[in-house]
N, C-alpha and C positions, 0 to 999 in steps of 0.2 A: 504494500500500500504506500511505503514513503514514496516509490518511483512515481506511483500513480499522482500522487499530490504534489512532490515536490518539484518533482522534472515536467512530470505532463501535465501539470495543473488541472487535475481531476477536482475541482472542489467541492468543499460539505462532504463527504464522503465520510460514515460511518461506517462501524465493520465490528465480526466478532467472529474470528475462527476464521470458517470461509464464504461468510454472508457476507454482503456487500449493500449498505443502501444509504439512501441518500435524497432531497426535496428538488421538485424542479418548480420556478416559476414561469418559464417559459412554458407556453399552453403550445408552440409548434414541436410537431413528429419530427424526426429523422429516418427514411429508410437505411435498416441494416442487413443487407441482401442476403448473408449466410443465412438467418433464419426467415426472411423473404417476411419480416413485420416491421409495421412504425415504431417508434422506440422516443422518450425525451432525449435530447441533444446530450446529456450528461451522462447516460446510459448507454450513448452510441459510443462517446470519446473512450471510454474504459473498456466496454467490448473490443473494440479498435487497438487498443493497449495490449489485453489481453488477447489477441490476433498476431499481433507484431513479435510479443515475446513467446510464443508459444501455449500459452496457459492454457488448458483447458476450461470450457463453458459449456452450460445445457442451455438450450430452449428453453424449457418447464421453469427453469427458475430464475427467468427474465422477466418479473411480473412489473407492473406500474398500476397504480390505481390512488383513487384518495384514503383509502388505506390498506395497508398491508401485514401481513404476517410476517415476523418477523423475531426466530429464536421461538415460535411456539407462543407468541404475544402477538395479538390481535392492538396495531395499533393506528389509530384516526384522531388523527390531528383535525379533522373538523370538528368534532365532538369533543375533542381532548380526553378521550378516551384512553386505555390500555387494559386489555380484557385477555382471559384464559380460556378454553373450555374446559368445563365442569371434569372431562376424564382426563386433560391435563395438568390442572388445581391440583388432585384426587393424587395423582402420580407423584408430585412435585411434594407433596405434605409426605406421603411415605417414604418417598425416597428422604428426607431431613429427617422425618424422625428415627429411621434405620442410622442413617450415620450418627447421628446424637444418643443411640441408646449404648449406652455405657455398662447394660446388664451382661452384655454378651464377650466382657474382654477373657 
């Protein structure tokens, strides 16, 4: 990601692992022909990035919308929201309280 921001001026770019996401205001598409869809301009440059350098990408998880999933968090910035589903919550609570229980050393 430094490459991405510091050299190609990838801006706002957030990330976690090997998610990648990020806000566009520009309301214009960009065609990006490998996957033959419109895409925001900021979402073209970094595919484009990751083309140049070899990186591998999917399809499926070149999503854009006014809000996204992102880490298994439902989040909508028009709403100012940040939501779970209920068997994600459910997971997420078991899994902490397994690693916090202290009965089993």
């Amino acid at each position: 990601m430094w490459i991405a921001i510091h050299i190609y001026h990838c801006l706002d770019l957030l990330h976690y692992m090997d998610n990648v996401w990020s806000y566009e205001m520009d309301t214009n598409l960009i065609y990006y022909e490998p996957y033959d869809t419109w895409f925001p301009q900021k979402q073209v440059k970094l595919l484009l990035l990751y083309d140049e350098l070899g990186l591998p990408h999917i399809k499926k998880k070149q999503v854009f919308s006014h809000s996204l999933e992102i880490i298994s968090l439902f989040v909508n910035p028009l709403d100012m929201t940040i939501s779970m589903l209920d068997s994600s919550r459910s997971d997420l609570i078991t899994a902490i309280r397994e690693f916090t229980d202290t009965s089993q050393s």
